[in-house]
N, CA, C and O of each residue as an XYZ file, in Angstrom:
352
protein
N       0.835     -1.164      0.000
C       0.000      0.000      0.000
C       0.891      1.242      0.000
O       2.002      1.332      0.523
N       0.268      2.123     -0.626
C       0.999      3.529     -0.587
C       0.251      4.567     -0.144
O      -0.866      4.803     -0.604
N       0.865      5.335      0.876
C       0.734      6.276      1.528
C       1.223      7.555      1.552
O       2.213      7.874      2.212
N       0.643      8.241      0.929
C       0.786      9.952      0.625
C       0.333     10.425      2.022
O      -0.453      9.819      2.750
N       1.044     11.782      2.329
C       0.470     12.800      3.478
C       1.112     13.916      3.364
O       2.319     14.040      3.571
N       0.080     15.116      2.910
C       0.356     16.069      2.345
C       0.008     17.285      3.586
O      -1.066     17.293      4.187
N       1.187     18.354      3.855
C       0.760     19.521      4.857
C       0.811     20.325      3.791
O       1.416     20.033      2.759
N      -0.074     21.805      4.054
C       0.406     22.790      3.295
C      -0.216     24.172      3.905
O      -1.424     24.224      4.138
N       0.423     25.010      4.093
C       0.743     26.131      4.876
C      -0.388     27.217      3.913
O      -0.474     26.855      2.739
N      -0.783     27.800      4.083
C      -1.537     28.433      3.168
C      -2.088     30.016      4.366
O      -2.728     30.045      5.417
N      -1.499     31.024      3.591
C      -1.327     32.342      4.146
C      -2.615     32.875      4.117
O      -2.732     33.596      3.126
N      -3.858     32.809      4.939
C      -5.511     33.350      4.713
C      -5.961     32.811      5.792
O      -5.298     32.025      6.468
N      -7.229     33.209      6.083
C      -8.364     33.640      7.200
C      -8.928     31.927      7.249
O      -9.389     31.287      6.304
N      -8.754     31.549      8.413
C      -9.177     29.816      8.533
C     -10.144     29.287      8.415
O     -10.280     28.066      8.499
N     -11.347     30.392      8.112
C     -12.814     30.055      7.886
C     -12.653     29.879      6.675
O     -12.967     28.691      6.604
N     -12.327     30.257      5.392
C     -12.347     30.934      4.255
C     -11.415     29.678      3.416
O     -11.659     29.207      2.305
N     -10.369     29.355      4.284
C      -9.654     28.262      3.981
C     -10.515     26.574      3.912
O     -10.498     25.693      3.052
N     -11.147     26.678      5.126
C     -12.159     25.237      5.751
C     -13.011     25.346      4.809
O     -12.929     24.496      3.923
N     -14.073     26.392      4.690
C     -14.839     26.486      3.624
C     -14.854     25.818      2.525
O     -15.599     24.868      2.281
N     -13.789     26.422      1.602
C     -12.856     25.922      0.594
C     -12.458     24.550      0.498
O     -12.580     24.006     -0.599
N     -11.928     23.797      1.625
C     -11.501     22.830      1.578
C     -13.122     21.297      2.125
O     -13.282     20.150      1.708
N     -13.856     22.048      3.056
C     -15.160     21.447      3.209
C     -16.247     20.949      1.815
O     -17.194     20.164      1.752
N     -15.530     21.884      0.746
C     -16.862     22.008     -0.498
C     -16.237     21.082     -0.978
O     -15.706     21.316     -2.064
N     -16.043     19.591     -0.331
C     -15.409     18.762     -1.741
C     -15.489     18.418     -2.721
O     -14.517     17.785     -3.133
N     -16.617     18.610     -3.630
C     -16.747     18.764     -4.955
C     -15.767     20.215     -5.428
O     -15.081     20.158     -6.448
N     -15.791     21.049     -4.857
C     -15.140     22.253     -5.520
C     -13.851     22.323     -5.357
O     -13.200     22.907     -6.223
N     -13.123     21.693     -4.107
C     -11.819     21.533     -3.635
C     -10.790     20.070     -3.986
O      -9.617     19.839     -3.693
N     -11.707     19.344     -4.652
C     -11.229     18.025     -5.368
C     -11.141     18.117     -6.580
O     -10.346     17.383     -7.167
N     -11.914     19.022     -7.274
C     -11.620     19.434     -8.475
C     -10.477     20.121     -8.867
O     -10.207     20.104    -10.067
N      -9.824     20.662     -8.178
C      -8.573     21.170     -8.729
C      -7.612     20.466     -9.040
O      -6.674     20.844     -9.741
N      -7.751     19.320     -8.529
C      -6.800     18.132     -9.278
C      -6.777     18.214    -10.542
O      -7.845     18.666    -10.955
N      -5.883     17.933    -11.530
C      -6.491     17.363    -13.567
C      -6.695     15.892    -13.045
O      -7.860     15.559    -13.261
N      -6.076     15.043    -12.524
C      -6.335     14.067    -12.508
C      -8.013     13.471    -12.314
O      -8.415     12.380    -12.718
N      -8.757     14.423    -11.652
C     -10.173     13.707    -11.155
C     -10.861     14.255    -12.045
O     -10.929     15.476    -12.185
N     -11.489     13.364    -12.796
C     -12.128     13.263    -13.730
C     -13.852     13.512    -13.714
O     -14.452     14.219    -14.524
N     -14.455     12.766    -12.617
C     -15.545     12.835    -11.989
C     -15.432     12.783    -10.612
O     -14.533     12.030    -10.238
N     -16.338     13.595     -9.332
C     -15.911     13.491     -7.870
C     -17.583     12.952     -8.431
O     -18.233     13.334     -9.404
N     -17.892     11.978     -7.420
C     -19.215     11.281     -7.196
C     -19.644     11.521     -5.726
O     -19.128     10.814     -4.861
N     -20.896     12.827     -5.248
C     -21.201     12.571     -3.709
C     -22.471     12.546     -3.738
O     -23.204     13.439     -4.162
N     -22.900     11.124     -3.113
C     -24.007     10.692     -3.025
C     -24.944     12.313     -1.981
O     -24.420     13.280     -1.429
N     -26.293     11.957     -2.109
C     -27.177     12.517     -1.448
C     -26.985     12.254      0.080
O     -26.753     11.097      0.433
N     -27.069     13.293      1.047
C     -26.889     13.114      2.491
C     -25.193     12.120      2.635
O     -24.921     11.035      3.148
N     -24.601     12.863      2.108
C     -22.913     12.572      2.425
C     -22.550     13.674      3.477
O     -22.708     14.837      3.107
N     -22.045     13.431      4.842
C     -21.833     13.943      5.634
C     -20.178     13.653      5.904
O     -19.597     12.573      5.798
N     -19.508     15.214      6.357
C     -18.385     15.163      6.299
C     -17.820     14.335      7.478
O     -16.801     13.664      7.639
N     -19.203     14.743      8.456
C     -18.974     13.958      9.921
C     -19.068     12.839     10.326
O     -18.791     12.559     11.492
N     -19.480     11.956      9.448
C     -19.794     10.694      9.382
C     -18.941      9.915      8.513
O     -18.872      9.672      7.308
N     -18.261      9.585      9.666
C     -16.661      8.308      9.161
C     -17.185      7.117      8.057
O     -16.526      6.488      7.229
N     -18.200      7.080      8.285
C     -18.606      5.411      7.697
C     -19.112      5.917      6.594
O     -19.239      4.947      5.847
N     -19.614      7.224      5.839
C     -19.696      7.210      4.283
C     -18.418      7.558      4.085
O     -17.425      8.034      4.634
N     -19.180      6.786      2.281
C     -18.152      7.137      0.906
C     -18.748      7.845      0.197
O     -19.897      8.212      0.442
N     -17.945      8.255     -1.050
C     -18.106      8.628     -2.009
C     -17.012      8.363     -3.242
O     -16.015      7.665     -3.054
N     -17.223      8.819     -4.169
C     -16.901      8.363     -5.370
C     -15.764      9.261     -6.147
O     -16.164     10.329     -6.612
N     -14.302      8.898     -6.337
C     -13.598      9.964     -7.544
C     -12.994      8.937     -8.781
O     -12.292      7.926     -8.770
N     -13.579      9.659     -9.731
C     -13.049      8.628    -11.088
C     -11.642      9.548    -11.131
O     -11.701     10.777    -11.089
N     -10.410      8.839    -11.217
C      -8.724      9.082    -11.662
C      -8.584      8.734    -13.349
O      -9.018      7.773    -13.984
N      -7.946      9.703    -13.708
C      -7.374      9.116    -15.064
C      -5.873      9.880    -14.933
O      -5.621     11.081    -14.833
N      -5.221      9.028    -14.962
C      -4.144      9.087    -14.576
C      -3.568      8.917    -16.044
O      -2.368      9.192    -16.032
N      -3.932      8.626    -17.059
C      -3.450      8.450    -18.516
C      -3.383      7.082    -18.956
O      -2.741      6.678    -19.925
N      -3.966      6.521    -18.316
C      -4.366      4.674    -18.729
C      -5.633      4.026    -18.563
O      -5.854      2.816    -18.506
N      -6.683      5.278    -18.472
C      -8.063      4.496    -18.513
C      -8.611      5.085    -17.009
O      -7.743      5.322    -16.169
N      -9.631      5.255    -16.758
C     -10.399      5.620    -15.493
C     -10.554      4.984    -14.471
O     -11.248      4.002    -14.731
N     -10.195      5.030    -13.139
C      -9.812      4.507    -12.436
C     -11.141      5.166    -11.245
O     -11.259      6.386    -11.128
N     -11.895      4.371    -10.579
C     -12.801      4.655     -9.790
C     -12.409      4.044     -7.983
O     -12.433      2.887     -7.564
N     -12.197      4.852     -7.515
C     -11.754      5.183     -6.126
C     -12.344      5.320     -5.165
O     -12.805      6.451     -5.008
N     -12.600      4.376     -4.164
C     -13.902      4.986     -3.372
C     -12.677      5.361     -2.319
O     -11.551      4.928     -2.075
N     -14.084      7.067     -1.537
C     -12.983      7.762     -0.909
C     -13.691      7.570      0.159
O     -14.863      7.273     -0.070
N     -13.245      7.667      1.733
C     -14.173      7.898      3.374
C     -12.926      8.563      4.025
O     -11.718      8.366      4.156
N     -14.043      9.598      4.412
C     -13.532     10.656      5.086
C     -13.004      9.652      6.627
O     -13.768      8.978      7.317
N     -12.016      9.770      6.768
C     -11.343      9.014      8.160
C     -11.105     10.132      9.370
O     -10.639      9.704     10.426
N     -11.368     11.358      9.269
C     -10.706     11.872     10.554
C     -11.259     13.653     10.025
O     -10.910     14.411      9.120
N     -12.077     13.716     10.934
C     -12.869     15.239     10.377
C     -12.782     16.124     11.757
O     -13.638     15.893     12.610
N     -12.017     16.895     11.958
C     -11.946     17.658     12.972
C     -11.842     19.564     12.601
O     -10.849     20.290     12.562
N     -13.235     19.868     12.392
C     -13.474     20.976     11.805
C     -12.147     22.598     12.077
O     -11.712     22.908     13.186
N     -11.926     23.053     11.265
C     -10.495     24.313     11.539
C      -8.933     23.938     11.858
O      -7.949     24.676     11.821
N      -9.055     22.210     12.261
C      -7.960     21.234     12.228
C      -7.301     20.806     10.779
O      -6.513     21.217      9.927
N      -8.287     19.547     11.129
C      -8.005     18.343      9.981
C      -8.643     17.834      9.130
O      -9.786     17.871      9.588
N      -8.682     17.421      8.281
C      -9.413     16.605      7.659
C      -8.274     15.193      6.918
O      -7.147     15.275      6.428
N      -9.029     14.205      7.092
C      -8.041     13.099      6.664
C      -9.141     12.444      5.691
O     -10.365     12.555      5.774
N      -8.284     11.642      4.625
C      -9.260     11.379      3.293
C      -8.548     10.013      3.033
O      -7.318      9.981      2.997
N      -9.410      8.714      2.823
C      -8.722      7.785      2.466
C      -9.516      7.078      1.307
O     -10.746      7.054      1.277
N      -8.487      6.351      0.101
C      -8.829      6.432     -0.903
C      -8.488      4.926     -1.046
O      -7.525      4.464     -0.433
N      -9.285      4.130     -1.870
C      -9.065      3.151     -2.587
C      -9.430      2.662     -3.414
O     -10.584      2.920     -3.755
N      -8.669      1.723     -4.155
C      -9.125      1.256     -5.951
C     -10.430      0.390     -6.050
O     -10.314     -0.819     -5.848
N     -11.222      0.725     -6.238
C     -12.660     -0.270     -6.202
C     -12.449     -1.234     -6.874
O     -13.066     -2.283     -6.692
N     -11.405     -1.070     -7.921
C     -11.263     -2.488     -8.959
C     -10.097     -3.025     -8.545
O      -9.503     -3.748     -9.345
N      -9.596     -2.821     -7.391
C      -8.067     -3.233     -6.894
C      -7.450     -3.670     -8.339
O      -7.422     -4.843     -8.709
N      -7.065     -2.810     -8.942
C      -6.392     -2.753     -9.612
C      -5.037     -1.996     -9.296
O      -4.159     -1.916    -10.156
């Protein structure tokens, strides 16, 4: 398994930042890689036990990822864990 963990320092007002980073359709999109973000109806950030959906194209075909939010601690953290639905 591979494990990414990304910090990043970002100079602005911490509401404005969370915001931003809370809208995960709008804040997952800035990837090129995600192709489609998929969030079901009543997806709650606070609730460990949903998923949701990001199609990857990484340049070899679409790759569908289910994501669950693992660790949501609002103006903190947010932790995101991702895996290959087609274990591929």
């Amino acid at each position: 398994m591979i494990t990414i963990r990304e910090e990043i320092l970002i100079n602005s007002e911490i509401q404005k930042v969370w915001s931003f980073l809370s809208d995960l359709e709008t804040s997952l999109s800035v990837n090129k890689f995600h192709q489609q973000i998929i969030i079901p109806n009543g997806f709650s950030l606070t609730n460990t036990s949903h998923k949701f959906n990001i199609i990857h194209n990484f340049g070899l075909g679409n790759i569908n990822m289910v994501v669950q939010i693992t660790n949501y601690s609002p103006l903190k953290t947010m932790c995101l864990f991702k895996k290959n639905k087609e274990k591929l």
